[in-house]
C-alpha positions as CSV (number, residue, x, y, z in Angstrom):
1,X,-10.8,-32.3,24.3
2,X,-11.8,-31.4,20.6
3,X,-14.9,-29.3,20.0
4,X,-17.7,-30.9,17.9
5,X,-17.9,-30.6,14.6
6,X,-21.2,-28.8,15.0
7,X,-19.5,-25.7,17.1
8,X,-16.5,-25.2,14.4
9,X,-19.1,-25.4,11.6
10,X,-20.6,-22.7,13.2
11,X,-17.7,-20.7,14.7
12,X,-16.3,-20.4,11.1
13,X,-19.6,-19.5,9.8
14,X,-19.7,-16.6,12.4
15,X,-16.3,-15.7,11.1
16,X,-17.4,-15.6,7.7
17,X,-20.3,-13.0,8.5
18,X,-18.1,-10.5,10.2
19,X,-15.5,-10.3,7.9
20,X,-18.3,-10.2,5.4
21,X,-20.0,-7.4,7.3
22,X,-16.3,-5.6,7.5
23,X,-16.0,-5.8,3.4
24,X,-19.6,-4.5,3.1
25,X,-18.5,-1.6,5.6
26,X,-15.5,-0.7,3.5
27,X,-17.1,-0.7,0.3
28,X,-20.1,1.5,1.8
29,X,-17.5,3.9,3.4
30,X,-16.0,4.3,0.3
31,X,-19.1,4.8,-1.6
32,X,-20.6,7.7,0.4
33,X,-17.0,9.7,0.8
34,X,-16.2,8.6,4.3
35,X,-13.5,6.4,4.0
36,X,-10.3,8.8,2.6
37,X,-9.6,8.2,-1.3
38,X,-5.8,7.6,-2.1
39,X,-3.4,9.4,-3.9
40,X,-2.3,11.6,-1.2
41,X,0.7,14.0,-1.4
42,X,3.6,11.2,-1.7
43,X,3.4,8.1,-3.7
44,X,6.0,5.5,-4.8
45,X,6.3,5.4,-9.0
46,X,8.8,3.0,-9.9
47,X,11.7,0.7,-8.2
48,X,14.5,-1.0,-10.0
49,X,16.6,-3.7,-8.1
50,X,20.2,-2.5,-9.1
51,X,21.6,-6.0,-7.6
52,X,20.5,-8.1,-4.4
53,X,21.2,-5.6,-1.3
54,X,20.5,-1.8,-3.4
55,X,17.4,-0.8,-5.7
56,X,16.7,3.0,-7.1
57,X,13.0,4.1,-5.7
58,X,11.1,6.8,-7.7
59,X,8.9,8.9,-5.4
60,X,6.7,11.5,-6.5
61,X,5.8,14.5,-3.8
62,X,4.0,17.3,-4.4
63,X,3.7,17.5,-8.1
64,X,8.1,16.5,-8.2
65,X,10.1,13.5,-8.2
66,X,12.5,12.2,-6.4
67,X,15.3,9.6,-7.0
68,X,16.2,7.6,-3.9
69,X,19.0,4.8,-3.3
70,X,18.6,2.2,-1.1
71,X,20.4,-0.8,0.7
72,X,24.2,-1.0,0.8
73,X,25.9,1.1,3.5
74,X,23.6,4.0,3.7
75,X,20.3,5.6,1.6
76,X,21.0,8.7,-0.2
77,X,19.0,10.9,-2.3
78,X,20.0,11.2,-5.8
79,X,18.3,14.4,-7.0
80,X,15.0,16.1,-7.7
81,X,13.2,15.9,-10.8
82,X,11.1,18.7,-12.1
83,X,10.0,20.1,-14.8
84,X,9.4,18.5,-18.3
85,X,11.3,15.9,-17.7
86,X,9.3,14.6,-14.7
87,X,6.0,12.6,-15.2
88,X,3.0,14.0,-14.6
């Protein structure tokens, strides 16, 4: 049995206003401070795909950087950055 057209006008119009009420709450939230800003303590740069399966990551954490390769047979860590070298 298919629902009228009147009902599904006005089920997606009740959609509509709650995930227009939802956006007005986010934005509210982070007016006033309540919803947490970002840019917490670890944060992802830069990525370069190297070829199809690895890619180099650059992470920054805690005012350093880090150099991570991924894909292939196993991740490893390819040094710390600090210093002048490392972007603020």
């Amino acid at each position: 049995m298919l629902p009228s057209l009147t009902s599904l006008l006005i089920t997606l119009l009740a959609l509509a206003v709650v995930l227009g009420l939802i956006l007005l709450a986010q934005r509210l939230a982070r007016i006033t401070g309540l919803a947490p800003k970002g840019g917490g303590r670890l944060r992802l740069e830069e990525t370069l795909a190297l070829d199809p399966r690895r890619r180099l990551h650059l992470i920054a954490c805690d005012g350093r950087q880090v150099l991570l390769l991924t894909g292939g047979g196993r991740d490893q860590v390819i040094g710390w950055l600090s210093g002048p070298e490392a972007r603020p």
